[in-house]
C-alpha positions as CSV (number, residue, x, y, z in Angstrom):
1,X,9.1,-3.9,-7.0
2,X,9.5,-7.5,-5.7
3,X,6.5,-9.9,-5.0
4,X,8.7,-10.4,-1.5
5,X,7.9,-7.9,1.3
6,X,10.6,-5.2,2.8
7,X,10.8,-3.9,6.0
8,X,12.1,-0.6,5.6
9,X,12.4,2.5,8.5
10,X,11.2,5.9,8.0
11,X,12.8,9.3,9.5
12,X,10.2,9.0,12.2
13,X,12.2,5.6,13.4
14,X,8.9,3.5,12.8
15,X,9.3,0.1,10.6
16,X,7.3,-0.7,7.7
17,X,6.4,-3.5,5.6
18,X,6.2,-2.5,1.7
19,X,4.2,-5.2,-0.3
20,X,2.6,-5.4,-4.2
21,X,-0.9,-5.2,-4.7
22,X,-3.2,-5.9,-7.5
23,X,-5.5,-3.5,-9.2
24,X,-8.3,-4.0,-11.8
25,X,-9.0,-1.3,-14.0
26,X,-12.4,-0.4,-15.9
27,X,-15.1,2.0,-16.6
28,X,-17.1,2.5,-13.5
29,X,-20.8,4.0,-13.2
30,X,-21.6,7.4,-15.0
31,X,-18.2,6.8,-17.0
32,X,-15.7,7.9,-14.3
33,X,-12.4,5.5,-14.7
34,X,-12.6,3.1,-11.6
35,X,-10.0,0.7,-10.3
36,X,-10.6,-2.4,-8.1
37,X,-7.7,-2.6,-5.5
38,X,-6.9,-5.5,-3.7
39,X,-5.1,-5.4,0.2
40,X,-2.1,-7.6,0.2
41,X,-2.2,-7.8,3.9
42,X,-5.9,-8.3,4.5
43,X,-7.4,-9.5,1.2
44,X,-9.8,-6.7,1.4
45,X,-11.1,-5.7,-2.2
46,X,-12.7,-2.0,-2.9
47,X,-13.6,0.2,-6.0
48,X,-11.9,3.7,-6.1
49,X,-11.9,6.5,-8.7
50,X,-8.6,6.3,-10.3
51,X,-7.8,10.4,-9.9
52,X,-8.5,9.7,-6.2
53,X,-6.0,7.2,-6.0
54,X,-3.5,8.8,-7.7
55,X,-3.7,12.0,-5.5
56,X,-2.9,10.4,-1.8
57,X,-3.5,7.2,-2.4
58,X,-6.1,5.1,0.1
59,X,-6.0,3.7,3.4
60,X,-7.1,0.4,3.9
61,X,-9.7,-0.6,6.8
62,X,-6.1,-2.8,8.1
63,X,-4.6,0.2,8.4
64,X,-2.2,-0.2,5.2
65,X,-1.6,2.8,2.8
66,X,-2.3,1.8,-0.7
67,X,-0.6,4.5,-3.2
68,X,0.0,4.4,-7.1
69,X,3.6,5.5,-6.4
70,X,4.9,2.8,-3.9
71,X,2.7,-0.2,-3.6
72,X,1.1,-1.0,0.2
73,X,2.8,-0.3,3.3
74,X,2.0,-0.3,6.4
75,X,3.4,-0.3,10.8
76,X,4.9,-3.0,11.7
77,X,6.1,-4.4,15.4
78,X,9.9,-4.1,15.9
79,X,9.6,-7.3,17.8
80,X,8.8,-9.1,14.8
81,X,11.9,-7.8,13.1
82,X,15.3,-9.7,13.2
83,X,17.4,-8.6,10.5
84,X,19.2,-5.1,10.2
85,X,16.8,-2.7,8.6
86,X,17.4,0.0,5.9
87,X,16.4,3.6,6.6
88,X,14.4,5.1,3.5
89,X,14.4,9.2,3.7
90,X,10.9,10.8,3.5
């Protein structure tokens, strides 16, 4: 993955914008492995358990998607898209 964001559509039509984020890891209270995730769109930092991250991933208070597999996504406005998009399936 790039540090640059993509815009990307969906099969439901809607755009995205994929961005890296950064993550901390290190052993949290009562031993459980803990990460510390950063937003790339907001700034907004959290602690999460790692094996709940890893299952869906988060959702940020922004309203971006944080996941292990793909980095941070989230909706954007087709109005503030000018170039031709790629369609990703699933």
């Amino acid at each position: 993955m790039t540090d640059e964001p993509t815009i990307f559509k969906r099969y439901d039509g809607a755009l995205y914008e994929l961005r890296p984020y950064t993550t901390g890891y290190y052993r949290g209270v009562h031993g459980h492995s803990t990460l510390e995730v950063f937003c790339p769109f907001c700034g907004t930092k959290w602690d999460v358990y790692l094996w709940s991250f890893a299952g869906s991933g988060k959702r940020c208070t922004c309203g971006a998607m944080l996941s292990l597999r793909g980095g941070a996504w989230r909706k954007v406005e087709p109005t503030k898209v000018s170039a031709p998009v790629p369609t990703v399936p699933g």
